[in-house]
C-alpha positions as CSV (number, residue, x, y, z in Angstrom):
1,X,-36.1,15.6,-33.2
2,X,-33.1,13.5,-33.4
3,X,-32.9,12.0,-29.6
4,X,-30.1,9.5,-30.6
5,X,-28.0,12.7,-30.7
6,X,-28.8,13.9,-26.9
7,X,-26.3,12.9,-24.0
8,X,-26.8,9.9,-21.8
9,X,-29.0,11.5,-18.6
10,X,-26.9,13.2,-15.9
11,X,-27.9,10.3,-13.7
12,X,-26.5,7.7,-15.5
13,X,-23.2,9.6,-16.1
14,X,-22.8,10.7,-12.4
15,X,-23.7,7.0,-11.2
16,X,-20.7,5.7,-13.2
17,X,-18.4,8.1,-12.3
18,X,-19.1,7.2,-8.5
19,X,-17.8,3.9,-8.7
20,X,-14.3,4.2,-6.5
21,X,-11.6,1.6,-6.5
22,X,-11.6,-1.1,-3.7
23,X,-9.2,-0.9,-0.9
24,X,-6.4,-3.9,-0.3
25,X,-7.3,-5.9,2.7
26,X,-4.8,-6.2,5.4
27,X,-4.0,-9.7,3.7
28,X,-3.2,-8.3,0.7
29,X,-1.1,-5.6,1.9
30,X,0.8,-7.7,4.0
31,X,1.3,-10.3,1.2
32,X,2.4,-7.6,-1.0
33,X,5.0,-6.3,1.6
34,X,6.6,-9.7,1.9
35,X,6.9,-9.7,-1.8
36,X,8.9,-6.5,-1.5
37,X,11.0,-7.7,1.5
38,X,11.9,-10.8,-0.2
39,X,13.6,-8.4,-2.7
40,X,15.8,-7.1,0.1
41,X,19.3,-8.3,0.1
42,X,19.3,-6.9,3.7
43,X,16.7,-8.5,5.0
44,X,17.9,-11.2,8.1
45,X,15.0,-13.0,8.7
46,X,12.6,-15.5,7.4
47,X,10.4,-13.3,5.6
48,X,7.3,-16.1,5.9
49,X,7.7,-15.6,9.1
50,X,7.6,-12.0,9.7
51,X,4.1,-11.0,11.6
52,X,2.7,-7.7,12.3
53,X,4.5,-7.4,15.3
54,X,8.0,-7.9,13.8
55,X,9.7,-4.7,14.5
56,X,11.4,-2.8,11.7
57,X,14.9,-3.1,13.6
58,X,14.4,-6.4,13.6
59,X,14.5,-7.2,9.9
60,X,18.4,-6.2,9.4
61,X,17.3,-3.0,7.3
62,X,20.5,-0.6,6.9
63,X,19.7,3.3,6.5
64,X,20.2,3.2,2.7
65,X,18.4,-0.6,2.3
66,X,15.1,1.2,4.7
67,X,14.5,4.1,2.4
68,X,15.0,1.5,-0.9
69,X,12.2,-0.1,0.7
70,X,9.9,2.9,1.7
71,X,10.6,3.5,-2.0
72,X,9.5,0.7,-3.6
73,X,6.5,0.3,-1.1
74,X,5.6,4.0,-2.6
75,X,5.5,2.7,-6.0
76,X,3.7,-0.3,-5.5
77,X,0.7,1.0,-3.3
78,X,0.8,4.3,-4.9
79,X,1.3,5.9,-1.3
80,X,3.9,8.1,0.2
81,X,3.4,8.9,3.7
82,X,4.5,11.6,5.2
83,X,7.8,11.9,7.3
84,X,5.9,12.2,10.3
85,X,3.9,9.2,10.1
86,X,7.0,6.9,9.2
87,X,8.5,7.5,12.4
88,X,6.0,6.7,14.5
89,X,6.1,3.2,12.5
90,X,8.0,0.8,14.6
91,X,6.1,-3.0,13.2
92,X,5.2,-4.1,10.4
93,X,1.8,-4.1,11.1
94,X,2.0,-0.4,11.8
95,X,2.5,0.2,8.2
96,X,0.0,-2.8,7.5
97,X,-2.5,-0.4,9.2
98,X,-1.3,3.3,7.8
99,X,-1.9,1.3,4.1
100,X,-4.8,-0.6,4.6
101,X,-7.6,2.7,4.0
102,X,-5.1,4.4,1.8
103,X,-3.7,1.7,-1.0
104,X,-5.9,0.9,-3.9
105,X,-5.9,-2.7,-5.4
């Protein structure tokens, strides 16, 4: 009887819902990251010029100026890794690579 009344079929829903949000490229992750660093008063380098294999103790980070960072990379890739995993970090491109299946675009 009054059909316009009946739900959308199941299929239709559960195909929409499946739809996940894309993952930043390595690219993108690392563009993002120099954004951050360029925020970084302690920051001693070139940040253009920082590379995947530019070592964290390289960059001139103090221990209060590294965990501002990890903070605001937190926010902006809606990831917060676990202690563990941030000290096996040692380059940049370390956390390029622990990001790169986890942050969202």
């Amino acid at each position: 009887m009054g059909s316009s009344l009946e739900p959308p079929p199941r299929a239709a829903v559960a195909t929409t819902n499946l739809i996940g949000p894309d993952h930043m490229t390595k690219d993108e992750i690392a563009s993002a990251l120099r954004d951050l660093l360029r925020q970084q008063k302690q920051i001693k380098v070139d940040v253009n010029a920082i590379q995947p294999e530019t070592r964290f103790d390289q960059l001139g980070f103090d221990s209060l100026s590294i965990l501002d960072f990890l903070y605001e990379v937190e926010n902006r890739f809606a990831v917060v890794p676990e202690m563990a995993d941030l000290v096996r970090m040692q380059k940049v491109g370390d956390l390029i690579d622990y990001l790169q299946p986890r942050a969202q675009s």
